[in-house]
C-alpha positions in Angstrom: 44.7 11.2 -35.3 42.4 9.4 -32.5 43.3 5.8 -31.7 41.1 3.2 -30.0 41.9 0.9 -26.7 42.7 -1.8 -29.3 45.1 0.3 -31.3 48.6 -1.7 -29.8 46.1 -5.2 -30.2 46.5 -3.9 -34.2 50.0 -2.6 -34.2 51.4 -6.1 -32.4 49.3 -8.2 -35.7 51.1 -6.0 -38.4 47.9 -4.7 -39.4 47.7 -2.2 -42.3 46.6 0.9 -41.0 44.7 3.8 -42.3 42.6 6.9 -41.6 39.1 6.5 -40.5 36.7 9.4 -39.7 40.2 10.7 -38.1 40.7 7.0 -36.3 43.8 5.6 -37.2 42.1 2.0 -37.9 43.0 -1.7 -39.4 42.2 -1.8 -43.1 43.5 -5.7 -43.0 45.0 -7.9 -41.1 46.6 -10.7 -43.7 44.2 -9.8 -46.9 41.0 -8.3 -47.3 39.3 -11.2 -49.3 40.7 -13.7 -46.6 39.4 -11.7 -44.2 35.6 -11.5 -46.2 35.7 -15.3 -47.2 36.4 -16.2 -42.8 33.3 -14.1 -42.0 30.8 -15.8 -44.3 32.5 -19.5 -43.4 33.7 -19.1 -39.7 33.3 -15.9 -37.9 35.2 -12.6 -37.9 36.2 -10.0 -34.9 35.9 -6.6 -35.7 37.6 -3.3 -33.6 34.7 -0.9 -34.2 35.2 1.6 -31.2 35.8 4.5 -33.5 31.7 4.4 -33.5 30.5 7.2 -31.7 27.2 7.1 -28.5 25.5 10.0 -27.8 23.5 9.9 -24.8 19.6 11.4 -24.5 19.3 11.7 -20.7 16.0 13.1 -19.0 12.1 12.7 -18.9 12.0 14.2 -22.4 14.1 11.4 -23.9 11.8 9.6 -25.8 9.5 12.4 -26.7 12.6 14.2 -28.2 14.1 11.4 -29.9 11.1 10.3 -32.2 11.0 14.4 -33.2 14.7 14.1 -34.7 15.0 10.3 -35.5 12.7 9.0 -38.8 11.7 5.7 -37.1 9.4 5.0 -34.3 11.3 4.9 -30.5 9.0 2.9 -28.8 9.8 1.8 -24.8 11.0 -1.8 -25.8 13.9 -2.1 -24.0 14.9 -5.0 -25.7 14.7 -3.8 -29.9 17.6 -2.2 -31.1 16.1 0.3 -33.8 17.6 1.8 -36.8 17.2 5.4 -37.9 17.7 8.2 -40.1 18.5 11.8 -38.6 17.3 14.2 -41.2 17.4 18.1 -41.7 14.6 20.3 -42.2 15.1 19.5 -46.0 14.4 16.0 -45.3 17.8 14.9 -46.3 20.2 12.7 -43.9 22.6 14.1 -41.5 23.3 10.2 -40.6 22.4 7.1 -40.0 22.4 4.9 -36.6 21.0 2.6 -34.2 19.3 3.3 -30.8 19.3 1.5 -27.5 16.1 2.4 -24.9 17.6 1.8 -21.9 15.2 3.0 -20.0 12.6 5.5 -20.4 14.6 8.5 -19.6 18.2 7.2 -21.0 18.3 6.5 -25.2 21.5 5.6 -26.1 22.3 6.5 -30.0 24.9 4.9 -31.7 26.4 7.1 -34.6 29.3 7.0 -37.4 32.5 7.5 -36.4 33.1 10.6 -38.7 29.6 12.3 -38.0 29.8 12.1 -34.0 30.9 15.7 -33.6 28.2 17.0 -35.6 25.5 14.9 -34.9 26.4 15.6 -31.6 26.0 19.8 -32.4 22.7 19.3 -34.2 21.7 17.2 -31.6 22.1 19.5 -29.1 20.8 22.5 -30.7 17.6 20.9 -31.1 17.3 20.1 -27.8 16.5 23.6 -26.3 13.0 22.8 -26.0 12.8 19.5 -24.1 13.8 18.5 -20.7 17.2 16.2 -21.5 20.5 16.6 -21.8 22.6 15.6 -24.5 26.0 13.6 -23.8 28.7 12.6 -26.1 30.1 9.4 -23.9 32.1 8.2 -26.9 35.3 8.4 -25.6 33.5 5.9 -22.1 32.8 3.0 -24.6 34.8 0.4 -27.1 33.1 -1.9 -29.2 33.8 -5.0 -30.6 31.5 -6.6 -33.3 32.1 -10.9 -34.0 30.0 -11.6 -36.9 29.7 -14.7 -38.8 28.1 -18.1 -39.2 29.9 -19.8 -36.0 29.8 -16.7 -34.2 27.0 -17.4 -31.9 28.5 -21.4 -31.3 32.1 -19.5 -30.2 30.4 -16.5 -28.2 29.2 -19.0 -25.5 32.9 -19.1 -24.7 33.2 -15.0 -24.0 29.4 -14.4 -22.3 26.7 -16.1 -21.4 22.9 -14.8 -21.9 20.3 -15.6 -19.8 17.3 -15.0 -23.0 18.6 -15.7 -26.1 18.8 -12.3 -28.6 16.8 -12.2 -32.2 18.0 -10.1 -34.8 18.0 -6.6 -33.7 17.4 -7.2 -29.8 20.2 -6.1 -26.9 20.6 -7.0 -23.4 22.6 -5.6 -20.8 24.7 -8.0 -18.5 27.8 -8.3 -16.2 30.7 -10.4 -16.5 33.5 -10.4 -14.0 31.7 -7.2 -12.4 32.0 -5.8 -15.3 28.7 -4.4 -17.5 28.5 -5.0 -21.2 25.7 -4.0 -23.7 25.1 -7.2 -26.4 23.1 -6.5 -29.3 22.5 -8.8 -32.5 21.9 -6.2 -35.1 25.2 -6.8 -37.5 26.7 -4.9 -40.6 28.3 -7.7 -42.7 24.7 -9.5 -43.7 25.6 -12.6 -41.3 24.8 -13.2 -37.9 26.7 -12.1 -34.5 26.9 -10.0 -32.3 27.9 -6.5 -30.7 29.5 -6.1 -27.6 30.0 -2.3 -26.2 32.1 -2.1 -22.5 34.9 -0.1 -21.0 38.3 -0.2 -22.7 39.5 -2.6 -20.5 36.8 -5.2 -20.6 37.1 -5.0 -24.5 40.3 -5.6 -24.4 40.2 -8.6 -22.5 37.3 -10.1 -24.9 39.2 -9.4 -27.9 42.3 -11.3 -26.9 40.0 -13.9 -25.3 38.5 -14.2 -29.0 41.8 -14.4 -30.8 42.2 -17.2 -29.0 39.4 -19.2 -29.7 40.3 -18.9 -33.0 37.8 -16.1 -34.6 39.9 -13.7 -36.7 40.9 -10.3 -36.4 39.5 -8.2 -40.0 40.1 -4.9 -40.7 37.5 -2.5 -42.3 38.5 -3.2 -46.2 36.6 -6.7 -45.4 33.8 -4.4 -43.5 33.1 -2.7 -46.0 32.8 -5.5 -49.0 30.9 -7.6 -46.4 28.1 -4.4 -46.2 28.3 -3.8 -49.8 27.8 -7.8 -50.5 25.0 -7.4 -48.0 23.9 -3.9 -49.3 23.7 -2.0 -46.2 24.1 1.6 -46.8 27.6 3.7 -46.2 27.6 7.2 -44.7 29.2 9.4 -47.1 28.5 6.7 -49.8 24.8 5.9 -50.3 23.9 7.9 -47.7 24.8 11.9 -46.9 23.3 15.4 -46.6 22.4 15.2 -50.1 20.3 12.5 -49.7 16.9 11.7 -48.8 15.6 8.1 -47.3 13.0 7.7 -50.3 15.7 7.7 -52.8 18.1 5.6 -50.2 15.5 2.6 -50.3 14.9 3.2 -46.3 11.6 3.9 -46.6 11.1 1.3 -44.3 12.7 3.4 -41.7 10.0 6.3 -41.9 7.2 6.6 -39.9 4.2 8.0 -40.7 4.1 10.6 -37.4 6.2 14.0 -38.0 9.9 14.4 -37.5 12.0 16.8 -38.1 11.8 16.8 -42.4 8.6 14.9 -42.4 7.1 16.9 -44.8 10.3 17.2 -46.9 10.7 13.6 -46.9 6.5 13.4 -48.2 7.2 15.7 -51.3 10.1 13.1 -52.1 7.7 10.0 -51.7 5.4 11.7 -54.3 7.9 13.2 -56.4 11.1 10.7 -56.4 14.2 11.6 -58.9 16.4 8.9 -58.3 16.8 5.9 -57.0 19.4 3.5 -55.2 20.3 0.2 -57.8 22.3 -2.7 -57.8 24.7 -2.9 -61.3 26.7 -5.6 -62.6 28.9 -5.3 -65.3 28.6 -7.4 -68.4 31.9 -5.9 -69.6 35.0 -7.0 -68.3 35.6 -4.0 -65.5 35.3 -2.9 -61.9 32.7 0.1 -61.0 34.5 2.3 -58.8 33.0 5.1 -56.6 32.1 8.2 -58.1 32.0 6.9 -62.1 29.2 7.7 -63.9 26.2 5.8 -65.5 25.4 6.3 -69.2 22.6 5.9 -71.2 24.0 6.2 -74.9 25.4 9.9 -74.1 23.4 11.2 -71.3 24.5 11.0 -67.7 22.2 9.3 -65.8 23.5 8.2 -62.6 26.8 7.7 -60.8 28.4 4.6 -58.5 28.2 4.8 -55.0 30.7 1.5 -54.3 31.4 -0.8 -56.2 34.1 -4.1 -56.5 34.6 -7.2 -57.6 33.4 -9.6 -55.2 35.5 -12.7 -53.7 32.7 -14.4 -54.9 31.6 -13.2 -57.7 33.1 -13.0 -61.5 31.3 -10.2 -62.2 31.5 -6.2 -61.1 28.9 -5.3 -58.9 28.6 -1.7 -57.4 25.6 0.3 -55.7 24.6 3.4 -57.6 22.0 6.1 -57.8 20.2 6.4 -61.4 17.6 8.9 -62.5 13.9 7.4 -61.9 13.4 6.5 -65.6 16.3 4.6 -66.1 15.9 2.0 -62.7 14.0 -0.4 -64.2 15.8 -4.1 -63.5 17.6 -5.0 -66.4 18.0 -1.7 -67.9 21.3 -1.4 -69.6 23.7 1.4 -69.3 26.9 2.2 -69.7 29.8 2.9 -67.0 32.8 5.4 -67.9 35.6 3.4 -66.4 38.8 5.1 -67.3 37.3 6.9 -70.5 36.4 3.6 -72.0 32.2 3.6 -71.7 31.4 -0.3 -70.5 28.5 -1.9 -70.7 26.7 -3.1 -67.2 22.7 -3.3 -66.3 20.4 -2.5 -63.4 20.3 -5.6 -61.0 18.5 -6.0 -57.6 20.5 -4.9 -54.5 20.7 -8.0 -53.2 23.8 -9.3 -54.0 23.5 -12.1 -51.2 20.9 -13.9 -49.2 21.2 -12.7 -45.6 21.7 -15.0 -42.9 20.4 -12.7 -39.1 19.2 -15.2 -36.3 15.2 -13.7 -36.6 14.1 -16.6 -34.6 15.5 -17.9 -31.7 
């Protein structure tokens, strides 16, 4: 199993550990919902350097990465974007964001359990551009400190010289040392992410720690995402997906990709769709139950908990077209006892990103 430079940071807090995409990684630190509750009141610190960056080097680098990424790559060197990789089928190999460094250097920052073979597909449809393809994840850890005081303690580890939006980077150096910062965020609140060499990350985590900001593991990441509902690899999201039915339409443009015209048969012919559900029974919709209407299947639970803050189960789930309608009620077959729940909008908490500055 891989470890990160901040594996001995975990081991010396008595984290829980677990495996991650083959990262042995902090699931939590004192509690999960302890963890969740500090980063929508104070602010959080995240090890996320099981992430994996893939490099697009050469004067075909931005040419090459809007035929294989579903968004537009424009030469903004200041947007982070977020994109979809797709097959020829039109369906999602992963998910990620990318950094234009300069024209002829994209960085692309994938899930940790997908590097490998984004990396292969990457590279095998690179043959007819001038770049070359690196996989520099082993170069980089990343921290990510997300929360409401995040940006008020930050001051204390960096200093900008432009203040970020929401979905903007900058590169800077502190103590000779260069760090990427971006504001993009995958718990709904704001903050930021900080990618550097092992060292430097080290030093900025301990730094954090003690200004106070606290260590959480990824149990609270992922009820902060799914509270937030920002999609999962290998949960809402996976080869058997397509971005219509994901809700990420907003994250397709209209010039051709690789599975553009896939992806336009799915616009006109959609099958299912991604829903918010909340239980009106007394019962937790897990991942992988399925969704009834009367008899008939017609869907199945992507994630799903029971909120710190909520009294209610609440889970993400795909549902046949004719059954997505808000406030549709179903059924959910929770330990062969059918329970009743409805169809609910996503948006299971008002987001709080800095979009002004």
């Amino acid at each position: 199993m891989k470890t990160t430079s901040l594996h001995k940071n975990h081991i010396a807090l008595n984290a829980k550990m677990v495996d991650f995409g083959g990262f042995d990684m902090p699931l939590f630190y004192s509690n999960i919902t302890h963890e969740h509750q500090q980063v929508r009141q104070a602010a959080g610190i995240f090890d996320v350097s099981h992430m994996g960056e893939i490099m697009l080097i050469g004067k075909d680098a931005m040419q090459f990465a809007n035929y294989i990424l579903t968004n537009s790559i424009t030469d903004n060197n200041a947007k982070v974007t977020y994109a979809l990789m797709c097959n020829h089928e039109g369906t999602v190999i992963d998910d990620l964001l990318v950094y234009v460094l300069d024209l002829s250097n994209i960085l692309l920052v994938v899930n940790a359990s997908n590097t490998q073979k984004d990396y292969e597909w990457i590279l095998s449809q690179s043959r007819d551009f001038d770049i070359e393809v690196k996989n520099i994840s082993d170069e980089y850890s990343q921290i990510a400190i997300q929360g409401p005081d995040a940006a008020k303690l930050c001051t204390s580890l960096f200093t900008l010289d432009t203040p970020l939006k929401f979905m903007e980077y900058t590169s800077l150096t502190k103590d000779n040392r260069q760090l990427i910062i971006s504001r993009t965020g995958y718990t709904g609140e704001d903050g930021y992410e900080i990618y550097g060499s092992h060292e430097t990350i080290i030093d900025l985590w301990n730094q954090a720690l003690k200004l106070g900001i606290t260590p959480c593991g990824l149990g609270a990441r992922d009820t902060l995402r799914f509270e937030a509902s920002l999609p999962l690899y290998g949960h809402e999201l996976s080869d058997q997906i397509n971005p219509i039915e994901a809700g990420l339409s907003f994250a397709v443009k209209q010039e051709p990709f690789i599975g553009y015209q896939a992806i336009q048969h799915f616009k006109a012919h959609p099958t299912k769709k991604l829903v918010g559900i909340e239980m009106i029974d007394k019962g937790i919709p897990r991942e992988g139950y399925q969704l009834y209407d009367q008899d008939v299947t017609v869907g199945y639970v992507t994630t799903g908990y029971l909120l710190p803050t909520q009294s209610s189960g609440l889970a993400l789930a795909y549902v046949e077209m004719s059954y997505a309608s808000l406030g549709k009620s179903l059924t959910v077959n929770i330990r062969g006892k059918h329970l009743a729940c409805k169809v609910v909008k996503k948006a299971f908490m008002k987001k709080n990103y800095k979009k002004g500055v």
